[in-house]
N, C-alpha and C positions, 0 to 999 in steps of 0.2 A: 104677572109675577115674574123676577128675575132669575136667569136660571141660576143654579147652584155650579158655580166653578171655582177651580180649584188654585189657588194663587201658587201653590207651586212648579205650576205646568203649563205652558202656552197656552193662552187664551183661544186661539184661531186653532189651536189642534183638537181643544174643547170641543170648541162650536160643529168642527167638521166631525167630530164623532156622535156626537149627540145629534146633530144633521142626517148622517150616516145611520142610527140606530132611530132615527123616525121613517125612517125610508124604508129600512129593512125589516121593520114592524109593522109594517102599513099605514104606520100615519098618513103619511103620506105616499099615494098608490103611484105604479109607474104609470110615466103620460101627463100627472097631476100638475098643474102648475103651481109651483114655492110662492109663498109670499117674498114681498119683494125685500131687500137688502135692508132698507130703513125698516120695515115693519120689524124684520126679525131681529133687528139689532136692538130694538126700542123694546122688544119682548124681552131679550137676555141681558136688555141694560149692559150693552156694549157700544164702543164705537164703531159707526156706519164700516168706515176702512176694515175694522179687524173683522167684521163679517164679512164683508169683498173677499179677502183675503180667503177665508172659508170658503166660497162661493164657487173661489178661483182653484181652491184644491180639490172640491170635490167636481168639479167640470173638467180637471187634468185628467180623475183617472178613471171618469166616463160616469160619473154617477146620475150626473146633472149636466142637461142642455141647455144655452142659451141661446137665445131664437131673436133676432133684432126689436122685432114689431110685439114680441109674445111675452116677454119675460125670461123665465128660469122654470124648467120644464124636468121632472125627474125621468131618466132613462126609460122606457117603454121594453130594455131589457133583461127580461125576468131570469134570464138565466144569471145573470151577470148579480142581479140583486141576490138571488139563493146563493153564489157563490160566496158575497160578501158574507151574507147571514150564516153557511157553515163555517165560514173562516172565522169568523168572532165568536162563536158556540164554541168552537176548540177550544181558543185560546181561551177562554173563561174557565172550561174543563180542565187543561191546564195548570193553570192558574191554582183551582178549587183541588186538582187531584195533590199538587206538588205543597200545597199547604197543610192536604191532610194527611201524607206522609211525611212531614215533617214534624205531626206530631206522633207519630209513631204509627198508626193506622195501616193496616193490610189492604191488599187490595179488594178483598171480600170483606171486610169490615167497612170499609168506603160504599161499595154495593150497597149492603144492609143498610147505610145510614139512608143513602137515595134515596131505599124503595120506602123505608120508612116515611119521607120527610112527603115521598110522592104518596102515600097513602092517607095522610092527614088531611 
């Protein structure tokens, strides 16, 4: 099934997030070796290139190894993966805190809604 992307927003910036958010989910564990360029592309119904291109951002900022004879190999750096995973948690908080103060929402009003939504 092809992934759901978004035509307003770079396709290879897509792929390297959604890349990115399988990794730091543990889809895909560190050490694990990635399917290969064509498989994932064939997965996300993209072209081969615009997933290189992904491949090649997330190997820039150490997420993923390529190894000659091995493939594409995810980082074995767990520290590095937790760092990503609390940098995207923020920004989602973020995100979530500055939309519900925009609807008027206190900060303990925001609270309450959390622990509510975490209690269900």
């Amino acid at each position: 099934m092809a992934w759901e992307l978004d035509a307003d927003r770079p396709i290879y910036t897509q792929l390297v997030e959604r890349i990115q958010m399988q990794i730091v989910s543990g889809i895909y564990q560190p050490g694990s070796k990635l399917p290969s360029v064509r498989e994932l592309a064939a997965e996300a119904a993209v072209n081969p290139n615009t997933m290189q291109k992904a491949f090649a951002e997330l190997e820039r900022c150490g997420l993923i190894v390529t190894l000659r004879t091995n493939g594409r190999l995810v980082t074995e750096d767990t520290d590095m993966i937790n760092e990503i995973k609390q940098n995207q948690a923020k920004e989602y908080l973020d995100v979530f805190i500055g939309k519900m103060k925009e609807l008027n929402y206190t900060e303990n009003d925001i609270i309450d809604l959390i622990n509510k939504a975490i209690a269900r």
